[in-house]
C-alpha positions in Angstrom: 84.7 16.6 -67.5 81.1 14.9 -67.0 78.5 17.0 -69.3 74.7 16.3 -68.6 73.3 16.8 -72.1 69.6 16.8 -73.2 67.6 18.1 -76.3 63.9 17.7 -77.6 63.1 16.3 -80.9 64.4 19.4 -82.8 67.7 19.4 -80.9 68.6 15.3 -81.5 70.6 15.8 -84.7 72.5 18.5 -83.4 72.8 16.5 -79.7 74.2 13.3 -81.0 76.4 15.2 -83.1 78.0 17.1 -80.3 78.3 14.1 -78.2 80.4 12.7 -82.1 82.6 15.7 -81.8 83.3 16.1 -78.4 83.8 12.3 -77.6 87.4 12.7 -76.4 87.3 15.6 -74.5 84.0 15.1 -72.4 82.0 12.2 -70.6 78.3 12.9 -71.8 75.9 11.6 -69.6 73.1 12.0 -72.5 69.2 12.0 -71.0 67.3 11.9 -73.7 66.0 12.9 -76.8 66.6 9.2 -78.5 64.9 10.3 -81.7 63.7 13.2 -83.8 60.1 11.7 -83.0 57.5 14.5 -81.7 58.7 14.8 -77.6 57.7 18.0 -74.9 61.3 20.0 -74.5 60.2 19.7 -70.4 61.0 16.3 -70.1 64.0 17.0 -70.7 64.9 20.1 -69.6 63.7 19.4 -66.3 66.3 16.3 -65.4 69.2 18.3 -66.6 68.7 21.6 -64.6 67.9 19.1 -61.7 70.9 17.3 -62.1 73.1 20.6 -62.3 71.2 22.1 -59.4 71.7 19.2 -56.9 75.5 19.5 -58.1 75.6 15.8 -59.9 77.1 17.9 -62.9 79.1 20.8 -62.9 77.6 22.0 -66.5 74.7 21.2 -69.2 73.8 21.5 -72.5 70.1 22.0 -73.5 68.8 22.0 -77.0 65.8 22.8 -78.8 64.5 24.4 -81.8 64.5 27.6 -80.9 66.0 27.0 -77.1 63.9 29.4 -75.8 61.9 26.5 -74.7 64.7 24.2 -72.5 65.9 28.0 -71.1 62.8 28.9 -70.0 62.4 25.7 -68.4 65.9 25.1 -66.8 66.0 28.5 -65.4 62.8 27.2 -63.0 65.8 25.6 -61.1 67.3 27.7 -58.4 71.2 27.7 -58.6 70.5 26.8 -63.2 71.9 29.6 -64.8 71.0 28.7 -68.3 72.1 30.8 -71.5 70.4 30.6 -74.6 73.8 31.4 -77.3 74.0 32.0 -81.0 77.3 32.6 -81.1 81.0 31.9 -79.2 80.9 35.6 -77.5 78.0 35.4 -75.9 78.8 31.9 -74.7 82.0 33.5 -73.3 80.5 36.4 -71.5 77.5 33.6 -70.1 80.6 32.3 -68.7 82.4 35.3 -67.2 79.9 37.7 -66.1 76.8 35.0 -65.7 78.5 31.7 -63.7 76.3 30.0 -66.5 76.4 26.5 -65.4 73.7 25.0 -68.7 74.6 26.3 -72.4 71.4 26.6 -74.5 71.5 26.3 -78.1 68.8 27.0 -80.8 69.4 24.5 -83.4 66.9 25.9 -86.4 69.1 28.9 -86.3 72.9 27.6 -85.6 74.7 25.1 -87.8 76.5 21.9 -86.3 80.2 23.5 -86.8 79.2 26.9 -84.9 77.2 24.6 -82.0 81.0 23.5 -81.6 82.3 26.7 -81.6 79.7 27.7 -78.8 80.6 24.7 -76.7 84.5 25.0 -77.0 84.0 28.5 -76.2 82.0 27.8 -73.1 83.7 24.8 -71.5 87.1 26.4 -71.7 85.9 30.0 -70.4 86.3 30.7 -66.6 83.8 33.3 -64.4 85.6 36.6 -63.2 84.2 36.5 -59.9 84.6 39.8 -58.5 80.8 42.6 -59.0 79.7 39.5 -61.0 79.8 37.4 -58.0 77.6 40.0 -56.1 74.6 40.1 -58.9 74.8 36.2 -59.1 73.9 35.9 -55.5 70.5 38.0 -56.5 69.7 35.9 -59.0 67.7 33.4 -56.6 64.2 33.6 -54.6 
């Protein structure tokens, strides 16, 4: 599966180290942060909800410190449904009641090994359709 990933300067470490883990079981296309250097979370926030909403990607990753930041951002997009998740279950229900299409994680409050955890638990988590469907299709202006 092709993953559109991007993170600030807070979210690198935890970005690059994803992309480590996950090397075999997804094709990261990886815009940006190169460095822990000082950047504006926009920049790249922006090109991944864009890519996701114009349907280049199926899914995304967004991180930043707190990922408020990237969610707020991404969810400018019509058709992003970015998450902000701390933990597997919420990544699960994002998934199943939410159609989220961009994970968000905070990474001053998650380690590396529960990031992991959040993305297995998203990329392998299907939406139930069904009443979810019908409040999706609100979601939009």
């Amino acid at each position: 599966m092709k993953i559109i990933i991007g993170s600030d300067h807070a979210g690198y470490e935890m970005k690059e180290y994803l992309k480590t883990r996950f090397a075999t079981e997804y094709d990261w296309h990886d815009v940006g942060a190169y460095s822990a250097e000082s950047v504006d979370y926009p920049d790249f926030a922006h090109p991944v909800a864009a890519a996701v909403a114009e349907g280049k990607f199926a899914k995304g990753v967004l991180i930043c410190g707190t990922g408020n930041g990237v969610a707020m951002t991404a969810n400018k997009h019509n058709g992003v449904r970015a998450a902000l998740c701390w933990n597997a279950e919420i990544a699960k229900l994002a998934r199943q009641h939410n159609d989220a299409n961009i994970i968000v994680l905070p990474a001053r409050f998650i380690s590396n090994e529960l990031a992991a955890e959040i993305i297995e638990a998203f990329f392998k988590t299907e939406f139930e359709g069904g009443r979810h469907a019908r409040r999706i299709g609100k979601i939009n202006l």
